[in-house]
C-alpha positions in Angstrom: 14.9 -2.0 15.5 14.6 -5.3 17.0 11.4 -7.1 15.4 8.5 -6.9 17.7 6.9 -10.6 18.5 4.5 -12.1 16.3 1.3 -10.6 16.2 -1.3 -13.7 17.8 -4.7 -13.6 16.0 -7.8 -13.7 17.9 -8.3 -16.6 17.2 -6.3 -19.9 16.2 -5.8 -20.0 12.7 -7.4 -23.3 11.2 -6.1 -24.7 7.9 -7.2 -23.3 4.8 -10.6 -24.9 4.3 -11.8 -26.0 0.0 -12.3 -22.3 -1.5 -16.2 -21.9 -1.7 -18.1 -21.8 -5.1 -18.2 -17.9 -6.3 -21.7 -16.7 -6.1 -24.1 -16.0 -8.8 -23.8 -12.9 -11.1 -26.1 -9.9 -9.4 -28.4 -8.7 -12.3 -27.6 -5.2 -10.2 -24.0 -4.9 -10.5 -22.5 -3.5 -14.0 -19.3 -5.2 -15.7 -16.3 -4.8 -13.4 -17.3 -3.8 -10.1 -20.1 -4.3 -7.3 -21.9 -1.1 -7.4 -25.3 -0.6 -5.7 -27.5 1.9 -7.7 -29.7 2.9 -5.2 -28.5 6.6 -3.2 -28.5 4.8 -0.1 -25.3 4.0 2.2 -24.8 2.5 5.2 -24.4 4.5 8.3 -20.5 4.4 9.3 -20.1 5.4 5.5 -22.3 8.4 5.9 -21.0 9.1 8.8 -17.4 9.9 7.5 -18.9 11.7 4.8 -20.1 14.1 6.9 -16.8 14.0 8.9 -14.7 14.8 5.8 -17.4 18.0 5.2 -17.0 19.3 8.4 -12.7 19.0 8.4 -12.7 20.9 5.2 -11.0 23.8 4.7 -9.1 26.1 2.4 -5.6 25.6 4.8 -3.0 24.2 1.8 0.2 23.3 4.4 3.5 24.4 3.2 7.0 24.5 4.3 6.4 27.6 6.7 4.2 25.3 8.9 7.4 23.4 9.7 8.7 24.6 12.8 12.3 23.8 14.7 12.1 20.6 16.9 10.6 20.9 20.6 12.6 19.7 23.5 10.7 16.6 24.6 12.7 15.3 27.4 14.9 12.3 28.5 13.1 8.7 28.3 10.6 7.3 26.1 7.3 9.3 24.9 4.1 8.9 25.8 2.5 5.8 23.1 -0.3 3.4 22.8 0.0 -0.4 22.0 -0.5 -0.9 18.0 0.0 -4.7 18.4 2.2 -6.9 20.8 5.6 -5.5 20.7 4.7 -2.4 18.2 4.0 1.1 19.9 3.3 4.6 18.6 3.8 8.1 20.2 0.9 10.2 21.2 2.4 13.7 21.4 3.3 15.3 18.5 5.0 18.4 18.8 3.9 19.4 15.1 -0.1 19.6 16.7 -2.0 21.4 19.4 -3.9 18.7 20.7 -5.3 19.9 24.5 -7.1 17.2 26.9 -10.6 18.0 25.7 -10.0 17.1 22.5 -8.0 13.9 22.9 -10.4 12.6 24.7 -13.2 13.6 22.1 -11.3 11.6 19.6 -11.2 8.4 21.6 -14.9 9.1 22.1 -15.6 9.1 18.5 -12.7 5.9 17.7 -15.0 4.2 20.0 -18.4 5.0 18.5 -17.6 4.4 14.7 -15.8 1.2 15.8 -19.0 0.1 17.7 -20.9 -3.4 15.9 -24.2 -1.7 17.8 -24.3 1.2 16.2 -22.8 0.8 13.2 -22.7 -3.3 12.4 -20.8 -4.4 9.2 -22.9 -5.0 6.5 -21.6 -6.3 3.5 -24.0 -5.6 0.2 -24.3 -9.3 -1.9 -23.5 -8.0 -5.2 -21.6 -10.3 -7.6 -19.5 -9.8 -10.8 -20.3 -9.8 -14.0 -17.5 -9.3 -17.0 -17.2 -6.8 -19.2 -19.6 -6.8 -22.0 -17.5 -6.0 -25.3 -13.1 -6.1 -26.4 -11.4 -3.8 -25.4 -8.5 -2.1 -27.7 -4.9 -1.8 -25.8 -4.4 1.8 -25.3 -0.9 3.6 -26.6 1.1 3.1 -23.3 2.6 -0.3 -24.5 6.5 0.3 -25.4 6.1 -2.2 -28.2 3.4 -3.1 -31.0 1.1 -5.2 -29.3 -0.9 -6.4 -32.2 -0.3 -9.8 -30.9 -2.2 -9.4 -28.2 -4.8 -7.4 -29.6 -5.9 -10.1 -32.1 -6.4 -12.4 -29.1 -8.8 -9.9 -27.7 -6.3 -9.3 -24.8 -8.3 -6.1 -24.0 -11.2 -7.8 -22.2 -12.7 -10.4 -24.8 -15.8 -9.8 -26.4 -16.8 -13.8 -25.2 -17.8 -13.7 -21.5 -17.9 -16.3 -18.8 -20.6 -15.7 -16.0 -18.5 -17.2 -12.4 -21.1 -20.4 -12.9 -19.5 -21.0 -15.9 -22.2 -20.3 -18.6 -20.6 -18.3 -21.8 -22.2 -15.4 -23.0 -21.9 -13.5 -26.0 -23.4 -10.3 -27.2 -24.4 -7.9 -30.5 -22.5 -5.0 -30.7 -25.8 -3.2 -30.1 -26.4 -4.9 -27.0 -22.5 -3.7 -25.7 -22.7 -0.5 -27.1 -26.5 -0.1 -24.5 -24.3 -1.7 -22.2 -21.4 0.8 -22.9 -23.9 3.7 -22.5 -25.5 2.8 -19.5 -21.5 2.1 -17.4 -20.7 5.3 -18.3 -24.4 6.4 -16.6 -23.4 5.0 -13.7 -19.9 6.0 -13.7 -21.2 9.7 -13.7 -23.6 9.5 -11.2 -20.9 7.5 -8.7 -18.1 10.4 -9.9 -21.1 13.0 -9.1 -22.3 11.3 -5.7 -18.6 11.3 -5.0 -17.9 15.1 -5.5 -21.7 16.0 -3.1 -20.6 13.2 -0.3 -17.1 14.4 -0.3 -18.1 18.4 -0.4 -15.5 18.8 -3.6 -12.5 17.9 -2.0 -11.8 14.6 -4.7 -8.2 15.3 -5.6 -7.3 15.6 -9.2 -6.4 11.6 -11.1 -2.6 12.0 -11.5 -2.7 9.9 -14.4 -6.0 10.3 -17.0 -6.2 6.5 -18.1 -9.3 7.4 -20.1 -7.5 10.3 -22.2 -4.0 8.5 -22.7 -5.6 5.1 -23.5 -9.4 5.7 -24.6 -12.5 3.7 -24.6 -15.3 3.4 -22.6 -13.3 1.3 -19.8 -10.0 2.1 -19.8 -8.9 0.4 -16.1 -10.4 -2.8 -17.8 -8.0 -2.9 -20.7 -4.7 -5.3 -20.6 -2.4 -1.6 -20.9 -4.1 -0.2 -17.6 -3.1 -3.4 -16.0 0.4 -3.1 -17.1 0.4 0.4 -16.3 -0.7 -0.6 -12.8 2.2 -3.1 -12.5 4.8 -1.1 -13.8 4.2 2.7 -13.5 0.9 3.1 -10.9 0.2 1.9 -7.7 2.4 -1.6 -7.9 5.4 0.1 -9.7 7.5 -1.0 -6.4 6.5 -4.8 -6.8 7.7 -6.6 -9.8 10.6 -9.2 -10.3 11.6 -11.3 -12.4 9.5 -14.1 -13.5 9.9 -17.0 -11.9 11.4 -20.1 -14.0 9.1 -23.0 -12.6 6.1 -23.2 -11.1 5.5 -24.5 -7.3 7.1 -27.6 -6.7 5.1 -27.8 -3.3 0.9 -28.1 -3.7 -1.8 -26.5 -1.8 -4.4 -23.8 -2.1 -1.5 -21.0 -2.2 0.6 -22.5 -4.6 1.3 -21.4 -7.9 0.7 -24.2 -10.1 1.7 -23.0 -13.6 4.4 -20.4 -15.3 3.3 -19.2 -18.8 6.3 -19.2 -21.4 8.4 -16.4 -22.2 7.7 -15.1 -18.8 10.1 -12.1 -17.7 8.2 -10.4 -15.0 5.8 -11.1 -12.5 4.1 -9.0 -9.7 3.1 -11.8 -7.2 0.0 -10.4 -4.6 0.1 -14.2 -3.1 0.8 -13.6 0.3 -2.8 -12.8 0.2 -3.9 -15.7 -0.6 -4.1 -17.5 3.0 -5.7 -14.7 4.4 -9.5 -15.3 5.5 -12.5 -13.1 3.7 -16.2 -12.7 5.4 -19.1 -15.2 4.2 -19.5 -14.9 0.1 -16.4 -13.1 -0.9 -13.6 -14.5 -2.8 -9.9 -14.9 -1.6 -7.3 -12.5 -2.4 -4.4 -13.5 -4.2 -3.2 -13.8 -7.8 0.1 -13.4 -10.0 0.3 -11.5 -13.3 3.0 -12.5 -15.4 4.7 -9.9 -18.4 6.9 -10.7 -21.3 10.0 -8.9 -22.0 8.4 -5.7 -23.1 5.5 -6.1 -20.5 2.8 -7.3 -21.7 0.6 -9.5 -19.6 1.0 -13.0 -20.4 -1.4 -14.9 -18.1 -2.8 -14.4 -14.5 -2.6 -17.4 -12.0 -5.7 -16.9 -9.8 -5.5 -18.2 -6.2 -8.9 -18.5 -5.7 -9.9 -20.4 -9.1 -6.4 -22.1 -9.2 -5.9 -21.8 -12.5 -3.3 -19.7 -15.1 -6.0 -17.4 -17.2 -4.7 -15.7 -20.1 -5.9 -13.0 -22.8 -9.1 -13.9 -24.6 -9.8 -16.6 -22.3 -13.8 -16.4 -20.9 -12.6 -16.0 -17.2 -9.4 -13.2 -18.0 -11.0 -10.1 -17.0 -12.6 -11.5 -13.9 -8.6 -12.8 -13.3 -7.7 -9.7 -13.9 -10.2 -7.6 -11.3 -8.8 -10.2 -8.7 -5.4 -9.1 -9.3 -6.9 -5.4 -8.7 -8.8 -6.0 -6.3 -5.4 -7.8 -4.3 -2.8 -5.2 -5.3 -4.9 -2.2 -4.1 -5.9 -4.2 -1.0 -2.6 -5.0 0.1 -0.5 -2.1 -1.1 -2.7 -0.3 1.0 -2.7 -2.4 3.9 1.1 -3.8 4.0 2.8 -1.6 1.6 1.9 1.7 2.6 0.2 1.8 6.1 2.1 -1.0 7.9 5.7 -0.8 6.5 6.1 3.2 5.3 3.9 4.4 8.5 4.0 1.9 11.5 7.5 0.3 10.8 9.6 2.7 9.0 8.2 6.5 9.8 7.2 5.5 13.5 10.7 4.0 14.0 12.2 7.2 12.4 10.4 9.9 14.6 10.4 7.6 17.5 14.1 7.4 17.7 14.7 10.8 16.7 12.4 12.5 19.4 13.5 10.1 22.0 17.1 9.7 21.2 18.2 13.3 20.2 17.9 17.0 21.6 15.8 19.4 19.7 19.3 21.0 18.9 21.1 18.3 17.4 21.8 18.5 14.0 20.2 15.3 12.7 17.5 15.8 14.4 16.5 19.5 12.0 17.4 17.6 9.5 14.9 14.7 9.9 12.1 17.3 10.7 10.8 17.7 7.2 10.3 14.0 6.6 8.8 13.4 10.4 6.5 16.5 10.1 2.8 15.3 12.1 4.2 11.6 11.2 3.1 11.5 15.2 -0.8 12.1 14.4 -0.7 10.4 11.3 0.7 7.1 13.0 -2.2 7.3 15.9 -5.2 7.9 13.7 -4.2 5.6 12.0 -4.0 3.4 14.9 -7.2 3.9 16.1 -9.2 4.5 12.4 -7.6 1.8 10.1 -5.7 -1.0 12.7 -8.8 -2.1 14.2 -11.8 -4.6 14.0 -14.4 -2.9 12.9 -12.2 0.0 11.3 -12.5 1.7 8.2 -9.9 -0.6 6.5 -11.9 -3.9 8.1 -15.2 -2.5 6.5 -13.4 -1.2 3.1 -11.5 -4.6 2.5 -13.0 -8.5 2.3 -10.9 -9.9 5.0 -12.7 -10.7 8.0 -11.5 -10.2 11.9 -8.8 -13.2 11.9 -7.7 -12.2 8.0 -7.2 -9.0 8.8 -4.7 -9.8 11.9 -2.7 -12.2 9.9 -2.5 -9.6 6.7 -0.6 -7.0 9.9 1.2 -10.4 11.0 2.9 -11.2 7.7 2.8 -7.2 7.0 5.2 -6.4 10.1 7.1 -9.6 8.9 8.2 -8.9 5.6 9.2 -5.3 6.5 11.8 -6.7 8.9 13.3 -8.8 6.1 13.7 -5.9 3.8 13.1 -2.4 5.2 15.6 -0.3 3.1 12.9 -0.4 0.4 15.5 3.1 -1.1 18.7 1.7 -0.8 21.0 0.8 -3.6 20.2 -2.7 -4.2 17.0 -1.6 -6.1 18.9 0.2 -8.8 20.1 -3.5 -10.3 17.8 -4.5 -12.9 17.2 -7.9 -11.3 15.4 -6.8 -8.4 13.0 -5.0 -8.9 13.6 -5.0 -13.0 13.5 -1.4 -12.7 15.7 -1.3 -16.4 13.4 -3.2 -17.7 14.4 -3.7 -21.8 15.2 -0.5 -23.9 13.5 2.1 -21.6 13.5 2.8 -18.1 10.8 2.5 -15.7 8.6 5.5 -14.5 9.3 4.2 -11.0 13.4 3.9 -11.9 13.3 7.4 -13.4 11.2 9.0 -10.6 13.0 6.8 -8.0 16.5 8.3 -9.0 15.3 12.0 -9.4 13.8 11.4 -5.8 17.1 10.2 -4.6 19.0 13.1 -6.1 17.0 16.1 -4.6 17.3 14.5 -1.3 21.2 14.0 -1.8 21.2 17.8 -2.8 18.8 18.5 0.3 21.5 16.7 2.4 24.7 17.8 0.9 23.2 22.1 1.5 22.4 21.0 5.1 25.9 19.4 5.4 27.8 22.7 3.8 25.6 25.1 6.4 26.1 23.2 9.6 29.6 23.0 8.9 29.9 26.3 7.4 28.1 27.6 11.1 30.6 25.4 13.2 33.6 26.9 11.2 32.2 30.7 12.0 31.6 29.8 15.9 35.0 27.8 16.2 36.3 31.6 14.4 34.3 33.5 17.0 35.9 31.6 20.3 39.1 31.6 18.9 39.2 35.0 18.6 37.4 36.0 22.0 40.7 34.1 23.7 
């Protein structure tokens, strides 16, 4: 696929101006996130509530609703402009979608996308650090009573963002304690009303493996995170010296005994809405990966456990790697790049008899609707993704810019290069990674998947090859 021309913001992109001052702690927000503790939402939010309530039902797909490819025709299918040079389909032959309802939808794109009925509102709530240590949970490989005794799970010192250090009786964090895990039943219980039960089940329990009152807090939920969550793809090896080149981006110091690092500094240049904080940060691991120290973009300094500012270094490395695993990761390089490419050349380029192109069905099932709601619900100004991240209109066009970029330089994100232990260090010390273990079992069942496919269509050529050789 040849790569599509850069994607040109709306507006030129200025240089970086001096990062702004973070604003005051919000007496309403708890340790560790911005939550407002009032039952009100916004409108758009409310509004896909209700959407998700009314989509509901009991239908669990399985491989019966997979049916044999449909014969779509010479020349290109019908599509609609992601960005310059980027296109995807709008027929999917795994949907009935009539007229009506196609034009419903872009009814409704348009009005939940619309800055006059549903402006973007951004709530002014600041953060506050947690409020007492936190222990490391069991899911270290090694004994990391190092760490603990530099009160690497959180600190029990905090550091307000203007600086002032705080500290606390244990009473005063155990009130504390007690009143986050209020609010994180009321939010879980909101969550299950708004979302009519449909909240899937966590696939991994951090509170019940690693235990205390704020388990994602803790250093171990970080490196859990990094190495076997929702980063597991994104770690290298540590670099050996920092940035020989200054700026705002640049990574201006390397801790010692650094062996890993999961860099989320591309985000860095990218441009938030009025009071929010830059994206971007590094976490760097030792050889059994432990977190070593955090350079934050946005402070421009290397934080590291038991320091007054490490767990607001740390919710800026969250806060990045959801963000843009989300955004480049998952919806720009496995659904616009990669699976649009795949069904793209598939339906266009083969018959719905060919042989490759049953075999591809499974992976390119409704990979079609996917790819255009997501087009019109998460690519746009104004779109769920714009409201749910920081980034404002021009940041969000240069995050799909650099996106679209980097998965042209490496799209083959399955292909034998990542079993090295180099890059990523999937063999990282004595034990393998959950992503190296799961990564090769996924890789065997679809060589198995393959290889069955391969004996039948060969085993069906052989008996028809039989049959016309014996009919002459």
């Amino acid at each position: 696929l040849a790569p599509p021309p850069p994607l040109s913001p709306p507006e030129p992109q200025q240089p970086l101006p001096p990062f702004p001052p973070l604003p005051p702690p919000s007496p309403l927000s708890p340790r560790g996130c911005a939550y407002d503790p009032t039952p009100q939402l916004e409108s758009h939010t409310r509004l896909y509530f209700t959407l998700i309530q009314m989509l509901a039902d009991s239908v669990v797909p399985n491989s019966l609703y997979i049916h044999p490819p449909v014969e779509t025709g010479a020349g290109p299918l019908p599509s609609l402009e992601v960005f310059p040079g980027l296109r995807v389909p709008t027929y999917d032959e795994d949907e009935s979608l009539d007229v009506a309802s196609s034009l419903a939808n872009q009814a409704f794109d348009g009005y939940v996308q619309s800055s006059l009925f549903h402006p973007l509102q951004d709530s002014q709530l600041g953060w506050r650090p947690p409020a007492a240590p936190r222990p490391l949970g069991p899911w270290w490989p090694a004994d990391a009573a190092e760490l603990s005794a530099s009160g690497g799970g959180g600190g029990g010192v905090g550091r307000g963002v203007n600086g002032t250090e705080t500290e606390m009786s244990a009473a005063a964090a155990d009130a504390i304690d007690a009143e986050d895990r209020s609010i994180d039943a009321d939010v879980s219980a909101l969550m299950r009303r708004l979302s009519n039960g449909m909240l899937p089940t966590p696939l991994y329990d951090y509170e019940k493996v690693m235990g205390g009152p704020h388990p994602l807090l803790t250093d171990a939920a970080l490196a859990h995170m990094a190495f076997g969550g929702i980063g597991a793809h994104l770690p290298r090896r540590a670099r050996a010296v920092a940035d020989s080149v200054a700026g705002p981006c640049a990574v201006g110091k390397v801790p010692r005994r650094a062996a890993f690092e999961l860099d989320m500094g591309w985000m860095c240049p990218l441009t938030v809405r009025p009071s929010f904080e830059r994206y971007g940060a590094v976490v760097f691991f030792d050889a059994v990966q432990r977190p070593l120290a955090i350079w934050w973009h946005h402070g421009r300094q290397l934080v590291r456990p038991g320091e007054p500012l490490w767990a607001h270094a740390k919710w800026a490395w969250r806060s990045s790697l959801m963000s843009g695993v989300t955004l480049k990761d998952h919806l720009t390089v496995v659904h616009l790049v990669l699976g649009n490419a795949l069904v793209t050349a598939a339906r266009e380029q083969l018959s719905a008899a060919h042989p490759l192109r049953r075999l591809l069905k499974p992976f390119t099932y409704r990979t079609v609707a996917v790819n255009r709601g997501a087009r019109n619900l998460l690519c746009q100004e104004l779109s769920l993704l714009h409201r749910t991240v920081a980034l404002d209109a021009a940041g969000l066009h240069a995050a799909f810019n650099a996106s679209i970029a980097a998965a042209h330089e490496k799209v083959d994100l399955l292909s034998e290069t990542l079993i090295d232990a180099d890059e990523p260090p999937l063999d990282a010390g004595s034990a393998r990674t959950p992503f190296a273990a799961d990564h090769l079992a996924f890789r065997a069942v679809v060589h198995r998947f393959v290889q069955v496919f391969q004996r039948r269509l060969l085993m069906m050529i052989s008996m028809m090859m039989t049959t016309i050789s014996v009919e002459f």
